[in-house]
Biopython code that builds the backbone (N, CA, C, O; Angstrom):
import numpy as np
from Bio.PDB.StructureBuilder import StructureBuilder

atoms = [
    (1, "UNK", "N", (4.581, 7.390, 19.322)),
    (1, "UNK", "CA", (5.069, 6.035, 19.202)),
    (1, "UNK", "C", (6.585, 6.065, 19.108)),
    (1, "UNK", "O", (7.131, 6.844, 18.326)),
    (2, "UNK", "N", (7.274, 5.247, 19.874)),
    (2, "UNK", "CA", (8.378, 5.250, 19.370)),
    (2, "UNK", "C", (8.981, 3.800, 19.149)),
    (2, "UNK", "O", (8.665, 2.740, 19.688)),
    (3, "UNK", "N", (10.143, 4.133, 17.994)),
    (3, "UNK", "CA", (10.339, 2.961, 17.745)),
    (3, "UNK", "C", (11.641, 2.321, 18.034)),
    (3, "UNK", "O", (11.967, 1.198, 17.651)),
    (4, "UNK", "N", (12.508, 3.300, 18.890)),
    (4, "UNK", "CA", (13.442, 2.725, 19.358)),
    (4, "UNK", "C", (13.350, 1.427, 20.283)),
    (4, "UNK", "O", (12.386, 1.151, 20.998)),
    (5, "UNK", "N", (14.394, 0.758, 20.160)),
    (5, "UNK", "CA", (14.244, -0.810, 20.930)),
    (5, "UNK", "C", (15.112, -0.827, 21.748)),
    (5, "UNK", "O", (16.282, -0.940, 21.381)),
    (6, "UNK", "N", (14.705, -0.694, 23.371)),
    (6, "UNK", "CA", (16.220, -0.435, 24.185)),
    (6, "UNK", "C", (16.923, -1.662, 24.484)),
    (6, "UNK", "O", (18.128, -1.533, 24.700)),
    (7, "UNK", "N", (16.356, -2.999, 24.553)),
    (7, "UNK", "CA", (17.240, -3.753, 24.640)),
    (7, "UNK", "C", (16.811, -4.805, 23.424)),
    (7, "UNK", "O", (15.681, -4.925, 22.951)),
    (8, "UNK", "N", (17.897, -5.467, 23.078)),
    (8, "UNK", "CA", (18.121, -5.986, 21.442)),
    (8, "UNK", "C", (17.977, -6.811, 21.345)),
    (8, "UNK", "O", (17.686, -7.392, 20.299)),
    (9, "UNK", "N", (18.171, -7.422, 22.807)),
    (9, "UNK", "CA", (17.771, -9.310, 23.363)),
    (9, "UNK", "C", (16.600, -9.355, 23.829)),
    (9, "UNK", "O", (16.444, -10.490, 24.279)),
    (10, "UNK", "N", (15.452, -8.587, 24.008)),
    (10, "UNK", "CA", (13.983, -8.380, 24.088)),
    (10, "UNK", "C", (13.383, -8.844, 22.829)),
    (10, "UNK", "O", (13.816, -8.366, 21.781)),
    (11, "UNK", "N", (12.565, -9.600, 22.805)),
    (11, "UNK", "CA", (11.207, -9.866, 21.748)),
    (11, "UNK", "C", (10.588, -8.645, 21.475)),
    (11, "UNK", "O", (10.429, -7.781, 22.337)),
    (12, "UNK", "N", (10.074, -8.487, 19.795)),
    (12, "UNK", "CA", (9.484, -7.467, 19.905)),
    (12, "UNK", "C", (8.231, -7.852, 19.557)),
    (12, "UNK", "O", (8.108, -8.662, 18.639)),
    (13, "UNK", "N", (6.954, -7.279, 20.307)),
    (13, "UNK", "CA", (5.752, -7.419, 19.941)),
    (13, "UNK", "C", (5.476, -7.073, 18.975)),
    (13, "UNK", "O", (6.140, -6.304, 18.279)),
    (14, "UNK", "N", (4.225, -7.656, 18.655)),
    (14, "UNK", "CA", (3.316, -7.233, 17.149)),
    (14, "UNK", "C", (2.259, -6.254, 17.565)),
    (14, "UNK", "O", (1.643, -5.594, 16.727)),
    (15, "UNK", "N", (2.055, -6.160, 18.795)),
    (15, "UNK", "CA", (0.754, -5.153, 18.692)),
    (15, "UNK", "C", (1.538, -4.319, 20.211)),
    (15, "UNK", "O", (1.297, -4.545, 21.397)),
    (16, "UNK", "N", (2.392, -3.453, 19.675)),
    (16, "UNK", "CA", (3.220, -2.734, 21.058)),
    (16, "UNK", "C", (1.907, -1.856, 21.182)),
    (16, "UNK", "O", (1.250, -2.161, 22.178)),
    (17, "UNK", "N", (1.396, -0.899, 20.456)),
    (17, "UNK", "CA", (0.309, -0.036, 20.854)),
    (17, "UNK", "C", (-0.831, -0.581, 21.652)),
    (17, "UNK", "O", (-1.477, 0.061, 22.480)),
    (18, "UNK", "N", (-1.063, -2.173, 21.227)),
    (18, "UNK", "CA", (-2.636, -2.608, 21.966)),
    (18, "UNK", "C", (-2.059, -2.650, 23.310)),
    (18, "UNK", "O", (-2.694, -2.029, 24.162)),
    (19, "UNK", "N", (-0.744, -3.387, 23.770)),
    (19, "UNK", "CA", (-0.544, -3.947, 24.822)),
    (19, "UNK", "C", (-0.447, -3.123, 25.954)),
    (19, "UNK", "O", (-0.824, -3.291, 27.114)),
    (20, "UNK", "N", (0.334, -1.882, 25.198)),
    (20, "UNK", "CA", (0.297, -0.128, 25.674)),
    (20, "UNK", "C", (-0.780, 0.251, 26.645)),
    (20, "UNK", "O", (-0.633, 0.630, 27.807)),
    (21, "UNK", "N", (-2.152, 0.041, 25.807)),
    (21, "UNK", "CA", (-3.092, 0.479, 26.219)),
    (21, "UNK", "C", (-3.905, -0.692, 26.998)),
    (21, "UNK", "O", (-5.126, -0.798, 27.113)),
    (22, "UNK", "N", (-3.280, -1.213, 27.306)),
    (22, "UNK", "CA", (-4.193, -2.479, 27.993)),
    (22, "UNK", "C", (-4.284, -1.838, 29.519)),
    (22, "UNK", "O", (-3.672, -0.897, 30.026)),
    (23, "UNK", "N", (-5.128, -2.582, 29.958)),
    (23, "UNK", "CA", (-5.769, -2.355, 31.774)),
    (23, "UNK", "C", (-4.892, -2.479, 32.467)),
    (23, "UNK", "O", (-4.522, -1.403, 32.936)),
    (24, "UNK", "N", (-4.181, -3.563, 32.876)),
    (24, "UNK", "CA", (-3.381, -4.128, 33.310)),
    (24, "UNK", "C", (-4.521, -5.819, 33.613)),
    (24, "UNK", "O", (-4.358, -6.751, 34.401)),
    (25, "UNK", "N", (-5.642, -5.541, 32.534)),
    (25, "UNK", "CA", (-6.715, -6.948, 32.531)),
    (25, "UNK", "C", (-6.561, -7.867, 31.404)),
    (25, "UNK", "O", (-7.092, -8.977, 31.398)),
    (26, "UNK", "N", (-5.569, -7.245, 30.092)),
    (26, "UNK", "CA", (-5.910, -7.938, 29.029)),
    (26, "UNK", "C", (-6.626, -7.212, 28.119)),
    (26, "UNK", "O", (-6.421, -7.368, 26.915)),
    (27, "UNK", "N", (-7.515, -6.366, 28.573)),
    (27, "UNK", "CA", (-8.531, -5.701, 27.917)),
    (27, "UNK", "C", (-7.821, -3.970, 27.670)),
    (27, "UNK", "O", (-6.952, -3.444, 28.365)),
    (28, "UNK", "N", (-8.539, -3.371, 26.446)),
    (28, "UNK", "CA", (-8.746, -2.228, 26.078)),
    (28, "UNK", "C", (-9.915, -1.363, 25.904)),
    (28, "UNK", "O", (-11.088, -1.730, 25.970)),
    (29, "UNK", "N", (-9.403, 0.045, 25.631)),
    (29, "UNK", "CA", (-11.050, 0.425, 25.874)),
    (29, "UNK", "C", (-11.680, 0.634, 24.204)),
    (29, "UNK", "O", (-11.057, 0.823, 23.160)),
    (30, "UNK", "N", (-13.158, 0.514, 24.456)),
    (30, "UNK", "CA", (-13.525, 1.210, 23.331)),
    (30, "UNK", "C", (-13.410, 1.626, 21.669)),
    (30, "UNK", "O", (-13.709, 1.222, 20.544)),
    (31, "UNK", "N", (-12.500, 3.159, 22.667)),
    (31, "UNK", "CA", (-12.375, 3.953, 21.902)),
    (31, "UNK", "C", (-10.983, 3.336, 21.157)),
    (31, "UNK", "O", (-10.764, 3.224, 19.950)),
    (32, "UNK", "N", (-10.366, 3.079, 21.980)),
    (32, "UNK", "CA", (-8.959, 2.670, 21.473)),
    (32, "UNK", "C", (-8.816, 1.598, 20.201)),
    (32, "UNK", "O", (-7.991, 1.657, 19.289)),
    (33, "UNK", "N", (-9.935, 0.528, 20.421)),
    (33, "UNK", "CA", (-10.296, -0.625, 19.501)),
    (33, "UNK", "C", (-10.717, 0.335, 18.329)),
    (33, "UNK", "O", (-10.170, 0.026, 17.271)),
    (34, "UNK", "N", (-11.742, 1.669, 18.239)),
    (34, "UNK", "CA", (-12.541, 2.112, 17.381)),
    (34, "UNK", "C", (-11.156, 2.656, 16.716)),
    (34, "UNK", "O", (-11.027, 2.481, 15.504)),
    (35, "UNK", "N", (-10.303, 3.189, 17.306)),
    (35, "UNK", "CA", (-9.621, 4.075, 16.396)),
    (35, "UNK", "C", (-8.579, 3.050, 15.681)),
    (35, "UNK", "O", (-8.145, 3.473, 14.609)),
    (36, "UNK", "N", (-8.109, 1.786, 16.087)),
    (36, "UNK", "CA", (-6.910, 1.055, 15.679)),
    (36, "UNK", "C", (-8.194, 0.464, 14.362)),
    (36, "UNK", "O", (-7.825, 0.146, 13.231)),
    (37, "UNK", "N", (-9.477, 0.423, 14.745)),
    (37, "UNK", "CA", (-10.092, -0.389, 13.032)),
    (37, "UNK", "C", (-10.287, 0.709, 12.614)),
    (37, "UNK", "O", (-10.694, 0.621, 11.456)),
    (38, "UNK", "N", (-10.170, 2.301, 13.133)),
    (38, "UNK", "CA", (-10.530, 3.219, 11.777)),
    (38, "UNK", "C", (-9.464, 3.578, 11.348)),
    (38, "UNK", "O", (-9.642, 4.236, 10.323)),
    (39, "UNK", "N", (-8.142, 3.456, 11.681)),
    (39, "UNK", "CA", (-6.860, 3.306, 10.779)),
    (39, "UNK", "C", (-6.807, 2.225, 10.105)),
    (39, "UNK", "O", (-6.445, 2.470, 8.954)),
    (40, "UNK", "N", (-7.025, 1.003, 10.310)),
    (40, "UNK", "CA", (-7.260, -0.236, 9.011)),
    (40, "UNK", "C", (-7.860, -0.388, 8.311)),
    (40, "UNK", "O", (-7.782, -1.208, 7.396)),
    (41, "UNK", "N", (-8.967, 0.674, 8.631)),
    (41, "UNK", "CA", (-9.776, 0.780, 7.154)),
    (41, "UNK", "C", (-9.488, 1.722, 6.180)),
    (41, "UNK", "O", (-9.786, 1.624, 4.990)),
    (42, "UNK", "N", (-8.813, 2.778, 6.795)),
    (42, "UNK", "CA", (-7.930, 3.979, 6.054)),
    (42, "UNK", "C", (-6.740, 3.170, 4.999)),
    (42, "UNK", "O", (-6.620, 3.203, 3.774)),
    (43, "UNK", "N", (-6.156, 2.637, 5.786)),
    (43, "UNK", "CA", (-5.341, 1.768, 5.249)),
    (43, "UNK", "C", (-5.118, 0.846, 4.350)),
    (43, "UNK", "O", (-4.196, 0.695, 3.549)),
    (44, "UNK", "N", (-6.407, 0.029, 4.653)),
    (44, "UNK", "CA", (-6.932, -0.448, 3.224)),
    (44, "UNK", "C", (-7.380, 0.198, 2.250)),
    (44, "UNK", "O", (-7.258, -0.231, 1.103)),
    (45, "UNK", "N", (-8.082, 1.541, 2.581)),
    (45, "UNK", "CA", (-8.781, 1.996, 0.986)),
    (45, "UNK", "C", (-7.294, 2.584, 0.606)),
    (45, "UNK", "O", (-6.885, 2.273, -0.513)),
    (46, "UNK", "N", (-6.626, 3.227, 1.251)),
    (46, "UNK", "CA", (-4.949, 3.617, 0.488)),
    (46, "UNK", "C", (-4.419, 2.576, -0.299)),
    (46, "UNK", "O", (-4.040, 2.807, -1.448)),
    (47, "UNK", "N", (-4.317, 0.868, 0.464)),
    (47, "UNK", "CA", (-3.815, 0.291, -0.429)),
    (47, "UNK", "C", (-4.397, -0.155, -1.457)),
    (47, "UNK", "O", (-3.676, -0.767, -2.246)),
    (48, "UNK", "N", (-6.091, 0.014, -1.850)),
    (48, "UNK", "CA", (-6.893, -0.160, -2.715)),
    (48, "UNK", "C", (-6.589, 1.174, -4.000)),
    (48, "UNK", "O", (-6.461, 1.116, -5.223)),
    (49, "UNK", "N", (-6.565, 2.143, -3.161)),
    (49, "UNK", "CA", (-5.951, 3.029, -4.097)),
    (49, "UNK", "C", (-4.986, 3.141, -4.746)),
    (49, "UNK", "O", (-4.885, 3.953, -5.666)),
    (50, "UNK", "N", (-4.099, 2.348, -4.389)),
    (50, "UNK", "CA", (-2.671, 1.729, -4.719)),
    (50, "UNK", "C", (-2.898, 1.442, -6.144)),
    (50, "UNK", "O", (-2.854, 2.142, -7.155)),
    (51, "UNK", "N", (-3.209, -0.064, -5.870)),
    (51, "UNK", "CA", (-3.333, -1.027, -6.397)),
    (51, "UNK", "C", (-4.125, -0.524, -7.627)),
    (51, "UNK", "O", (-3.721, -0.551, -8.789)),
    (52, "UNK", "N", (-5.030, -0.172, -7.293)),
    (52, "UNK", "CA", (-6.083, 0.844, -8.782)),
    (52, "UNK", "C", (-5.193, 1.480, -9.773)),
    (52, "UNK", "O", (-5.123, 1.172, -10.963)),
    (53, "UNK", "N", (-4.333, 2.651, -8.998)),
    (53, "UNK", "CA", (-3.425, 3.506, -9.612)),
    (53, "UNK", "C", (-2.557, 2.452, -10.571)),
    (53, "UNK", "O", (-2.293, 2.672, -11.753)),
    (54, "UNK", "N", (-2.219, 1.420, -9.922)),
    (54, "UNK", "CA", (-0.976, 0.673, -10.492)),
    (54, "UNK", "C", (-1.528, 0.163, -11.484)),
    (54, "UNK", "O", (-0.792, -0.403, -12.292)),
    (55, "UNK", "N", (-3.186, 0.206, -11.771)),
    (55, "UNK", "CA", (-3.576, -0.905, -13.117)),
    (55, "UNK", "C", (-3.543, 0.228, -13.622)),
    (55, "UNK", "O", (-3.018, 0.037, -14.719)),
    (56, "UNK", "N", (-3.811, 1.493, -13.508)),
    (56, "UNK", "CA", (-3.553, 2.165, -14.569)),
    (56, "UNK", "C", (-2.476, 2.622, -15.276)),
    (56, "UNK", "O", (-2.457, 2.883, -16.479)),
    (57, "UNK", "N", (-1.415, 2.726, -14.343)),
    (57, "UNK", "CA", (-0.508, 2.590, -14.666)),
    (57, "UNK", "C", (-0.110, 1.699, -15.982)),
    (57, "UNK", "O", (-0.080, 2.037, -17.165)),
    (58, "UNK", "N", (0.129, 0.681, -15.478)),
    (58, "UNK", "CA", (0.347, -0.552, -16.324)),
    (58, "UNK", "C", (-0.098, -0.719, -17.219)),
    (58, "UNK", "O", (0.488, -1.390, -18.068)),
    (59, "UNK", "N", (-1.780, 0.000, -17.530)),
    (59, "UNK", "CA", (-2.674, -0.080, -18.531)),
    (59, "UNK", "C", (-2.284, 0.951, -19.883)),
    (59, "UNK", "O", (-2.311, 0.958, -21.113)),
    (60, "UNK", "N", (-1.864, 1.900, -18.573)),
    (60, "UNK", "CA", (-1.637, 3.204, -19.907)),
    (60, "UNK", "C", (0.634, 2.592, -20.733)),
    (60, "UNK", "O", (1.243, 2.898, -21.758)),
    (61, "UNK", "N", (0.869, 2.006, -19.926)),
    (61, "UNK", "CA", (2.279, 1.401, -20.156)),
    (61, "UNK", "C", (1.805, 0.900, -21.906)),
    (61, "UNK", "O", (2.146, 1.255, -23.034)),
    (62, "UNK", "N", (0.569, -0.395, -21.153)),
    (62, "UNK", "CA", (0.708, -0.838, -22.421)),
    (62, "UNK", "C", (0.073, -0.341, -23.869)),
    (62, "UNK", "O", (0.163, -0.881, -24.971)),
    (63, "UNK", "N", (-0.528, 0.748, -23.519)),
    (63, "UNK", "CA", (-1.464, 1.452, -24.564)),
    (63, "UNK", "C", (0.050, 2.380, -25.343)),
    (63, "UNK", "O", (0.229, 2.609, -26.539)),
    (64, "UNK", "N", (0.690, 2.645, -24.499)),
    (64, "UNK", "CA", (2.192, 3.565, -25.247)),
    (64, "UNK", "C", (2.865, 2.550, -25.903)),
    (64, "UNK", "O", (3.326, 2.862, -27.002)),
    (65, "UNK", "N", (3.066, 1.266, -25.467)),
    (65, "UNK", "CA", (4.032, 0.411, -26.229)),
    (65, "UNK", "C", (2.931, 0.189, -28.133)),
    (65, "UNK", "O", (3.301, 0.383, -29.291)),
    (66, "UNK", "N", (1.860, -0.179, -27.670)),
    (66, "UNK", "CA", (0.926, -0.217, -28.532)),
    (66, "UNK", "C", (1.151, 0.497, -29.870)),
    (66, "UNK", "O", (1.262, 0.053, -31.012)),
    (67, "UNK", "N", (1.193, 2.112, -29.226)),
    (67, "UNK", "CA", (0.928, 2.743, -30.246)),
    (67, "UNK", "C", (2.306, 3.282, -30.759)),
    (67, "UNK", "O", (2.418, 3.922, -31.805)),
    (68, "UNK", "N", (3.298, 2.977, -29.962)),
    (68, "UNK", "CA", (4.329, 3.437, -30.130)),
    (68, "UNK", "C", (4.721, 2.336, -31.390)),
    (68, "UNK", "O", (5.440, 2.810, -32.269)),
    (69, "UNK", "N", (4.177, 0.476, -31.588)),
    (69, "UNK", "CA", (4.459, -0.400, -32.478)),
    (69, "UNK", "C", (3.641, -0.159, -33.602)),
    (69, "UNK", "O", (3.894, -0.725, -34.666)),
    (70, "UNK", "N", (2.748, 0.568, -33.495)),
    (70, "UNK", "CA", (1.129, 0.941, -34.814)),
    (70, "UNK", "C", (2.685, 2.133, -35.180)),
    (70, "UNK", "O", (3.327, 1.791, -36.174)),
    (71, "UNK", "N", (3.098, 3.134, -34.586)),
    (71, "UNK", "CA", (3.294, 4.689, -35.178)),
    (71, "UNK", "C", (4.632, 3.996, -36.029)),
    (71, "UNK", "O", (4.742, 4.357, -37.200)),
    (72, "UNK", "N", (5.652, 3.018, -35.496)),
    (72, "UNK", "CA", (6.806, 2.382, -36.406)),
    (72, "UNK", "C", (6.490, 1.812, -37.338)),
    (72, "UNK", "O", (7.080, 2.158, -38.361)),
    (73, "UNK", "N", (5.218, 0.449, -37.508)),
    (73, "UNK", "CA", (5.126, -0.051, -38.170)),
    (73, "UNK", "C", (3.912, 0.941, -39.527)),
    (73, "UNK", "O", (4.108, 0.653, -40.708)),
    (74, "UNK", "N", (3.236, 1.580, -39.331)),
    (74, "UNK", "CA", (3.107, 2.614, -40.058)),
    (74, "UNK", "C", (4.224, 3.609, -41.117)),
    (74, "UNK", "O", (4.117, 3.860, -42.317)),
    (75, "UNK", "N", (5.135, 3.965, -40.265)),
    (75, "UNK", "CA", (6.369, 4.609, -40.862)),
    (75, "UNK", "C", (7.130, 3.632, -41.720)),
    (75, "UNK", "O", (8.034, 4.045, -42.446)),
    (76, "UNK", "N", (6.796, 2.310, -41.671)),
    (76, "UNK", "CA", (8.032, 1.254, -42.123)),
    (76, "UNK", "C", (7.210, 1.322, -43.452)),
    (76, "UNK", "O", (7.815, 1.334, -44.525)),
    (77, "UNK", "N", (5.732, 1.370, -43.401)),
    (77, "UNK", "CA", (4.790, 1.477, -44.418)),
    (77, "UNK", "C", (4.750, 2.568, -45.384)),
    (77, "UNK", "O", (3.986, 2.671, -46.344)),
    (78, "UNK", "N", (5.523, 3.241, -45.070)),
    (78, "UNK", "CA", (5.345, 4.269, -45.831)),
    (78, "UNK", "C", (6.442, 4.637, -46.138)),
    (78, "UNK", "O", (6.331, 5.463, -47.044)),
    (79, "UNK", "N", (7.538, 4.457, -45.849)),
    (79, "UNK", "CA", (8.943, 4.110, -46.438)),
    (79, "UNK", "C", (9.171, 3.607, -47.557)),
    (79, "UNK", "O", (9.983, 4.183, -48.281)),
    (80, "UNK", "N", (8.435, 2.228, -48.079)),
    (80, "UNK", "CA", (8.401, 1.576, -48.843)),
    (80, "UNK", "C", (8.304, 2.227, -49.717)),
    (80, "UNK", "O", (7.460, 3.120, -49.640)),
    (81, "UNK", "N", (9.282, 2.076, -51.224)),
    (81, "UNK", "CA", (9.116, 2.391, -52.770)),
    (81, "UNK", "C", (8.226, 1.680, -53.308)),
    (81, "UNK", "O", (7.976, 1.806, -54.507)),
]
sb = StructureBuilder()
sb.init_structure("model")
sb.init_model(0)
sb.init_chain("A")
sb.init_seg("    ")
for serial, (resi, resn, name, xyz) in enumerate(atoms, 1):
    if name == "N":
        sb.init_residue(resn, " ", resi, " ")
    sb.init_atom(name, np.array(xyz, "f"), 0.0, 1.0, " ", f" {name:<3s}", serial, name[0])
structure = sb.get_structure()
C-alpha cells in the first residue's frame, strides 16, 4: 500500500484498496471482500481489547487512589495523642 499522494489537488478516496481491486465492473472478488471483513474483525476485537485494558486500567487507578486515602487517613489516626 502506499500512501504517498502524487497530486495534492486530487480527492482522496476512502476505500483506495477496494477501488484497486475492482474489475474495471464495479465489482470485486471474493476473496478480496473475505479478507478486507477478516481485517475488521481483527480490528475490532483489538479495539475491544483496548477498551477492556483501559477499564482496567482506570479500575486499578482508582483502587491506588483508594488505598493510598485508607493508608493516610489511617496514619493521621494514629498520629493522634
Amino acid at each position: 500500500m502506499n500512501d504517498h499522494i502524487p497530486d495534492p489537488t486530487k480527492m482522496i478516496n476512502d476505500t483506495p484498496r477496494t477501488d484497486e481491486a475492482q474489475f474495471g465492473t464495479g465489482r470485486v472478488s471474493v476473496n478480496f471482500a473475505c479478507q478486507l471483513e477478516r481485517e475488521l474483525n481483527a480490528a475490532n476485537d483489538r479495539i475491544k481489547r483496548l477498551e477492556e485494558a483501559g477499564d482496567v486500567m482506570a479500575q486499578e487507578l482508582v483502587r491506588r487512589e483508594l488505598r493510598k486515602e485508607i493508608d493516610e487517613r489511617t496514619a493521621a489516626k494514629e498520629a493522634k495523642p
